[in-house]
C-alpha positions as CSV (number, residue, x, y, z in Angstrom):
1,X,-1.7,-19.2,23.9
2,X,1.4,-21.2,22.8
3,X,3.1,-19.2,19.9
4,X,3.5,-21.4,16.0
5,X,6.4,-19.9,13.9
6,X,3.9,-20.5,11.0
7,X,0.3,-20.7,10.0
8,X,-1.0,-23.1,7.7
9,X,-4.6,-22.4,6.2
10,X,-6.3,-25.2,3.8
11,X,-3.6,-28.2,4.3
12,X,-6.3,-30.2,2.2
13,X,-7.2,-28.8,-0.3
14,X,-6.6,-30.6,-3.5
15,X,-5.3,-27.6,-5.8
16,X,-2.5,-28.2,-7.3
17,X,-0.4,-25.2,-6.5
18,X,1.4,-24.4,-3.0
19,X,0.9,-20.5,-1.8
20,X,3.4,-19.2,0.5
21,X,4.3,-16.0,2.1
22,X,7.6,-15.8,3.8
23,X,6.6,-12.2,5.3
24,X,2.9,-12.1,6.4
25,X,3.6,-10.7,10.1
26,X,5.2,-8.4,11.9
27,X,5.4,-10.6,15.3
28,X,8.4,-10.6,17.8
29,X,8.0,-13.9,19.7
30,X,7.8,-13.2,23.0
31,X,11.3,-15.3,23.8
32,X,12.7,-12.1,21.2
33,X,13.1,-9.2,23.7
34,X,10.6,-10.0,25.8
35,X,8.0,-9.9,22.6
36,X,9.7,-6.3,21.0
37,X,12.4,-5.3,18.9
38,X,13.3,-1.6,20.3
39,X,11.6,-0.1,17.5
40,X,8.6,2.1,17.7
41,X,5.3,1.3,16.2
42,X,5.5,3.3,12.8
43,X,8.8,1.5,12.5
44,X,7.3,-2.1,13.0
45,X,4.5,-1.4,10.6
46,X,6.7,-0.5,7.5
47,X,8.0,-2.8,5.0
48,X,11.4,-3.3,6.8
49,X,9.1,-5.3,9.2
50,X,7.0,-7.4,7.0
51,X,5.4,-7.2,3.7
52,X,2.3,-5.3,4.2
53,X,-1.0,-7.0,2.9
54,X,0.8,-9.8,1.1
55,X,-0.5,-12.3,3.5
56,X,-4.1,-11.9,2.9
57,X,-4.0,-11.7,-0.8
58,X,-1.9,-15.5,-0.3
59,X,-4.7,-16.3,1.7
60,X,-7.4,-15.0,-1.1
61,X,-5.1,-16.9,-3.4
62,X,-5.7,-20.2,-1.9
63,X,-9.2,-19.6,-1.3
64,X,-9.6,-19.4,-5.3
65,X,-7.4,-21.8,-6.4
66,X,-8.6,-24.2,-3.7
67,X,-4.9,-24.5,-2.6
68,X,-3.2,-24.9,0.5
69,X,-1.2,-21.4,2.3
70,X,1.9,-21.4,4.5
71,X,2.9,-18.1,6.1
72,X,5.6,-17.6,8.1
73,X,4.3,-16.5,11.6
74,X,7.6,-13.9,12.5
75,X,8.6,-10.3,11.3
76,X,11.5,-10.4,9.0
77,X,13.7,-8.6,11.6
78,X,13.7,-11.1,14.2
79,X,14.9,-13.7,11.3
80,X,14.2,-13.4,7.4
81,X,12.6,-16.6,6.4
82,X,13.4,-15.8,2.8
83,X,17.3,-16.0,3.5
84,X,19.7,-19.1,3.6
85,X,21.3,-20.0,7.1
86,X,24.5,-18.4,5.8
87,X,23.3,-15.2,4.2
88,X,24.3,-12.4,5.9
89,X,21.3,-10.3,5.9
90,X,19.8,-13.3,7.7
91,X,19.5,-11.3,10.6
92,X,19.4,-7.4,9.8
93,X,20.9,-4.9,12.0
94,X,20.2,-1.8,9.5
95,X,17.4,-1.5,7.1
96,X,16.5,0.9,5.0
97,X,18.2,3.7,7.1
98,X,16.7,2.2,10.4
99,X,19.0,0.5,13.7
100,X,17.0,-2.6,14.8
101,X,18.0,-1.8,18.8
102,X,17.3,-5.4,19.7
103,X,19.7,-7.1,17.0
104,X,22.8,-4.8,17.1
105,X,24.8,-6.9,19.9
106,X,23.2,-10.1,18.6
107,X,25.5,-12.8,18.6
108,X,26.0,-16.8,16.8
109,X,24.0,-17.7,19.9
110,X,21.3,-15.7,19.6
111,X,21.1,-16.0,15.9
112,X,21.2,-20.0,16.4
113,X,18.3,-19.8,18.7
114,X,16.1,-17.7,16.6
115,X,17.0,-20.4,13.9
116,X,15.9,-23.1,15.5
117,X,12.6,-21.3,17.4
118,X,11.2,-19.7,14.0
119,X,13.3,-20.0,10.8
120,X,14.0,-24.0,10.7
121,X,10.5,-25.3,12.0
122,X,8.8,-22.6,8.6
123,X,10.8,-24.2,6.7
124,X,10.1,-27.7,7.6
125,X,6.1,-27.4,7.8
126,X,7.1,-25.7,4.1
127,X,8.4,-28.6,3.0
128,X,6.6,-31.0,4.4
129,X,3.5,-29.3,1.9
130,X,5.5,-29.1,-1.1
131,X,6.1,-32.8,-1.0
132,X,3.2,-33.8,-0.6
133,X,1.8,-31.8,-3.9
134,X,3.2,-33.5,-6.6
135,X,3.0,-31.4,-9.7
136,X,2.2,-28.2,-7.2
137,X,3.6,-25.3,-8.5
138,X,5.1,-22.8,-5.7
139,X,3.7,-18.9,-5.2
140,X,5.5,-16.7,-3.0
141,X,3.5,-13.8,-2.4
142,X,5.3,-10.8,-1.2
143,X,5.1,-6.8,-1.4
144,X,7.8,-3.9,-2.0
145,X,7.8,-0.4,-0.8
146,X,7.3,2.0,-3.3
147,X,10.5,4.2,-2.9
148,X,13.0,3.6,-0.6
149,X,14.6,6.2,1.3
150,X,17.1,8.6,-0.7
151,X,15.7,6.1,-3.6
152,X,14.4,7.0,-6.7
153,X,10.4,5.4,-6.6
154,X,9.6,2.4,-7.9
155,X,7.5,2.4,-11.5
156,X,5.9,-1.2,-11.2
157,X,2.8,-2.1,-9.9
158,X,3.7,-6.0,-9.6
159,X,7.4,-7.5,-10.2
160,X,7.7,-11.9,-11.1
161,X,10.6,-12.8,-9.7
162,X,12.7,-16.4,-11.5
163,X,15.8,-17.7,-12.3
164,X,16.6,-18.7,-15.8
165,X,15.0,-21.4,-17.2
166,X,12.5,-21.6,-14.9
167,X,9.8,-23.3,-16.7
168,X,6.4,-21.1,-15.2
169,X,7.3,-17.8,-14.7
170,X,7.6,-16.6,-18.0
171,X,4.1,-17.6,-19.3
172,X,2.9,-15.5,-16.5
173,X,4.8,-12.7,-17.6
174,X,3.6,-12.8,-20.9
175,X,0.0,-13.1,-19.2
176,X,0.6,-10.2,-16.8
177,X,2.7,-8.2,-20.1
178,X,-0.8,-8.7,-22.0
179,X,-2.8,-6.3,-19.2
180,X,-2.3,-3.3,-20.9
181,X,-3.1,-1.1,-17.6
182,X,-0.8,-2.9,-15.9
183,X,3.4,-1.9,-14.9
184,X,5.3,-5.3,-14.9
185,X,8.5,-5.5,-13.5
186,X,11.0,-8.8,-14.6
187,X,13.0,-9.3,-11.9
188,X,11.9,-6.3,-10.6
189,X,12.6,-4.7,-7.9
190,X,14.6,-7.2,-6.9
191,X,16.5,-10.4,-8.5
192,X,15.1,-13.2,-9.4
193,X,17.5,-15.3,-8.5
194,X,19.2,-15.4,-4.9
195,X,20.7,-18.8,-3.9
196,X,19.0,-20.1,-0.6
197,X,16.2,-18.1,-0.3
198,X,12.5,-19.7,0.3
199,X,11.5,-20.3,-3.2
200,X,14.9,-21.3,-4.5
201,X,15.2,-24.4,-1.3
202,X,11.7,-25.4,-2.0
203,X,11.3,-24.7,-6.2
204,X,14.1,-24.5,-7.8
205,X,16.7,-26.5,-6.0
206,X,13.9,-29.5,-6.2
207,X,12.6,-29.0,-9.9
208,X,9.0,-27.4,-8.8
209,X,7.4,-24.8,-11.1
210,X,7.4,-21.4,-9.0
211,X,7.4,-17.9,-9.1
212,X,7.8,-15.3,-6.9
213,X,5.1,-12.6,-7.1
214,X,5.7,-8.9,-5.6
215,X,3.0,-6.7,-5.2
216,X,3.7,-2.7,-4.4
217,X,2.2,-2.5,-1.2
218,X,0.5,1.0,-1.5
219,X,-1.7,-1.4,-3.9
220,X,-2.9,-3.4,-1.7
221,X,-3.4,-1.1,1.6
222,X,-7.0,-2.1,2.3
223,X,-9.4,-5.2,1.6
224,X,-10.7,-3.9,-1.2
225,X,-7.7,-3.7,-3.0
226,X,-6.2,-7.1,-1.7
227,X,-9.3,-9.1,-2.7
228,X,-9.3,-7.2,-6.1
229,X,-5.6,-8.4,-6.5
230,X,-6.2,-11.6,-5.7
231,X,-9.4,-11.8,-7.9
232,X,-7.2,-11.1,-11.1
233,X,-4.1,-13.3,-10.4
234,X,-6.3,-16.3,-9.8
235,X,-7.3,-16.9,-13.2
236,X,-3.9,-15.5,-14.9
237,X,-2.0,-17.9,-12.8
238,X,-3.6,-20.5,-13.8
239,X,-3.6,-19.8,-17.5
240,X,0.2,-19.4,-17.6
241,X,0.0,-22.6,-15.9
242,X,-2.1,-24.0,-19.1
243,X,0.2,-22.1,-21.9
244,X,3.5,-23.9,-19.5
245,X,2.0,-27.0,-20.3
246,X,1.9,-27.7,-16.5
């Protein structure tokens, strides 16, 4: 079976939103080590990997909103999708208190092929949707550990992720803020704002509404709990979109 860098689920459908996840799989092309990393499997399953059942609530996500879903079809360690070309955790050699054998003695070389075999074609198929949605707004769907190691845990149950003056997220923090069961994190756990990344090159940098959602991933383990997700953001995404005036 000939390997895709990306998957793209409901190119026609009509919705006008664009749902993307930048982290949905753990996979090491084959062309990457002969297909593994150096990295046993406990390792590969963690967050450091991928983001753990963010790909399936995206794909829930389109189903409801009748919108189109990109995922990015490689683990984060071979090459982070949701880096610039010049970011220098482009291509991780430690995370989170874990050597990635197979990238340690990586060099521009190897780097510039995994660019061009993975990260460059995601983004292009990425961009090729978001232009052809006018008035789409952009959701990145991604998940966070819930405690790092030697790090305090994490308190929120979902984090919205935006620059300033970014025109969408803030209604959907004030929907999300109005949950009362609910732990919202504001740029949390992680900036909103990180120059080159996915959502800035395809949002931000072109005037799109976006937002970057992150989920804890001990929420969203199972089916259950992904559909579930996925069954309340619909409808509060698309209110914020109504009280953004979008």
């Amino acid at each position: 079976m000939t390997y895709s860098p990306f998957f793209v689920h409901g190119a026609d459908r009509p919705g006008k939103w664009l749902i993307t996840c930048d982290h949905a799989t753990n996979m090491v092309p084959p062309f990457v080590g002969g297909g593994d990393l150096g990295l046993p499997r406990e390792d590969m399953e963690r967050h450091i990997a991928y983001d753990p059942g963010a790909y399936e609530v995206a794909q829930l996500l389109g189903q409801l909103l009748n919108a189109p879903v990109i995922g990015a079809n490689f683990s984060r360690l071979v090459i982070d999708p949701n880096r610039g070309e010049d970011d220098p955790t482009l291509l991780m050699r430690l995370y989170d208190g874990t050597i990635i054998p197979a990238n340690r003695h990586a060099d521009d070389a190897e780097r510039e092929r995994r660019l061009a075999a993975c990260h460059r074609p995601y983004h292009v198929a990425l961009a090729e949707l978001a232009a052809a949605r006018d008035g789409a707004v952009i959701v990145s769907v991604h998940s966070f550990t819930r405690q790092l190691r030697g790090r305090a845990p994490r308190p929120w149950e979902i984090g919205i992720l935006f620059p300033e003056g970014e025109r969408y997220s803030p209604a959907l923090v004030n929907r999300l803020q109005r949950e009362a069961d609910l732990s919202v994190g504001v740029n949390e756990p992680y900036t909103g704002y990180l120059p080159g990344d996915a959502i800035d090159r395809h949002g931000t940098q072109m005037n799109r509404p976006n937002t970057l959602i992150e989920l804890r991933n001990d929420l969203i383990a199972d089916h259950p709990a992904r559909h579930a997700w996925a069954d309340r953001l619909a409808p509060l995404l698309q209110s914020a979109r109504d009280d953004a005036g979008l």
